[in-house]
N, C-alpha and C positions, 0 to 999 in steps of 0.2 A: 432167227439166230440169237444166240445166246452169250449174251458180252461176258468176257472171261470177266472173273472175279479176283480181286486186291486183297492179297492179302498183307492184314499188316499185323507185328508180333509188338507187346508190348513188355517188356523185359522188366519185369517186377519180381524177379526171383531172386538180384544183386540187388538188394536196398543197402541204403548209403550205411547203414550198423555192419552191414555181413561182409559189404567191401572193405571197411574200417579196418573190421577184426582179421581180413585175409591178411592185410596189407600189413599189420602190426605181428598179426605172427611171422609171417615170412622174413622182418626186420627182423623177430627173436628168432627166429629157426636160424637165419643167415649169422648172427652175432654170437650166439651160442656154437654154432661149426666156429668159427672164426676163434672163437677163444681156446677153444679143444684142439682145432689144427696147431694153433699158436704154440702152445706146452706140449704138444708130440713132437713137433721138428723139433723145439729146443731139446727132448730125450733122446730124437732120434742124434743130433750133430751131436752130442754127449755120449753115441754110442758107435761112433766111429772111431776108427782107427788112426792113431796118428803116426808120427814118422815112426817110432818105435814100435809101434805094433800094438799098441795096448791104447784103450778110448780112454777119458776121462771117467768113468764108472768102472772099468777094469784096474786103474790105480788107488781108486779111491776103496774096491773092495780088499784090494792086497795089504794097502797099509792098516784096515781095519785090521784084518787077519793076522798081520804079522805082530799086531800089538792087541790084541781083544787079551790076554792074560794079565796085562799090566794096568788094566782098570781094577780097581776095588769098586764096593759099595755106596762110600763117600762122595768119590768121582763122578761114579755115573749119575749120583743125586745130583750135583751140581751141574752139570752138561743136561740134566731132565728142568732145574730151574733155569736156567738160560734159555732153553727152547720154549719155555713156555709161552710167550706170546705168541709162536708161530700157531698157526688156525690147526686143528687138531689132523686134519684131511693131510694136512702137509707135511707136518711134525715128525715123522719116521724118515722123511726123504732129507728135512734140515738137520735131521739128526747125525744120519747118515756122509753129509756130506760133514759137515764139524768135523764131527769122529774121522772121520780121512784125514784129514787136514791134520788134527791132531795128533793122528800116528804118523803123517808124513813129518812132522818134527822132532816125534818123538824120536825116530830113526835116523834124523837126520844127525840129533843131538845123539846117539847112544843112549838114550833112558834106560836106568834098569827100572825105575818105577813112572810114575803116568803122575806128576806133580798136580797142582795145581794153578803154577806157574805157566807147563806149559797150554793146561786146559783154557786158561785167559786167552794164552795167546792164540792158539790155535782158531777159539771162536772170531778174535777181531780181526784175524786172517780172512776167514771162510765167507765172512759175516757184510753185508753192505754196511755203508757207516750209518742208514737210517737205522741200524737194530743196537747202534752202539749205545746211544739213550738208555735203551734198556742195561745193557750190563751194566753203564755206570750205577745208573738206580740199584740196579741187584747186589756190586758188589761194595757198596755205601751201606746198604742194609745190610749184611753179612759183615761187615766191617774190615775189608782187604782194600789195602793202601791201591790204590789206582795208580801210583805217583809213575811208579815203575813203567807202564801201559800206552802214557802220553806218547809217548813219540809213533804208537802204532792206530793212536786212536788221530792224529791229528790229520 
């Protein structure tokens, strides 16, 4: 008779490099979903509806719309200097939002033109107070009195 035979496997095909690298991708695959999930839901709750009927991006496209004629060329330069710090990927979306913001006081005021008063205001509306830095610095170099702005920059 013949004694059954042992077999034994020796698993050399996961060496300690290949486990490394599963395990570090898996961390970037998992972090990278995580930050893409992250900025969808925040588009998606941006694009529901609220009591009125209209989302956050359905207001913000109307007040573009209802004032896109009351920009000049001047304007839009200065609303293109201000955004510039934003990373270029994003730059049309902070634009976009400014710009709402903007025409939302433009309307609120009556504007028959698109000042530069309210373009200030409107960014340090729209705007966190970490990007306020910047406008001061922007509008020190351009040389516009800030003085006026304190009470929205504080």
């Amino acid at each position: 008779m013949v004694p059954p035979k042992n077999y034994t496997y020796e698993v050399n095909a996961l060496s300690g490099w290949f486990i490394t690298f599963i395990v570090l991708w898996s961390i970037f695959l998992f972090t990278m979903f995580a930050i893409g999930g992250y900025f969808m839901f925040r588009k998606f709750l941006k694009r529901l509806p609220k009591e009125d009927g209209k989302s956050i991006l359905d207001w913000q496209e109307h007040y573009i719309n209802q004032t896109i004629h009351l920009w000049n060329e001047d304007q839009k330069k200065l609303l293109n200097e201000l955004v510039a710090p934003v990373p270029e990927l994003f730059r049309d979306v902070a634009k976009e939002k400014i710009a709402g913001k903007i025409g939302e006081l433009a309307l609120e005021e009556n504007a028959s033109t698109m000042s530069q008063d309210l373009i200030i205001r409107g960014y340090i509306i729209a705007t966190p107070k970490r990007d306020h830095k910047w406008l001061i610095k922007t509008l020190k170099k351009k040389n516009i009195d800030i003085e006026p702005y304190q009470a929205l920059l504080a």
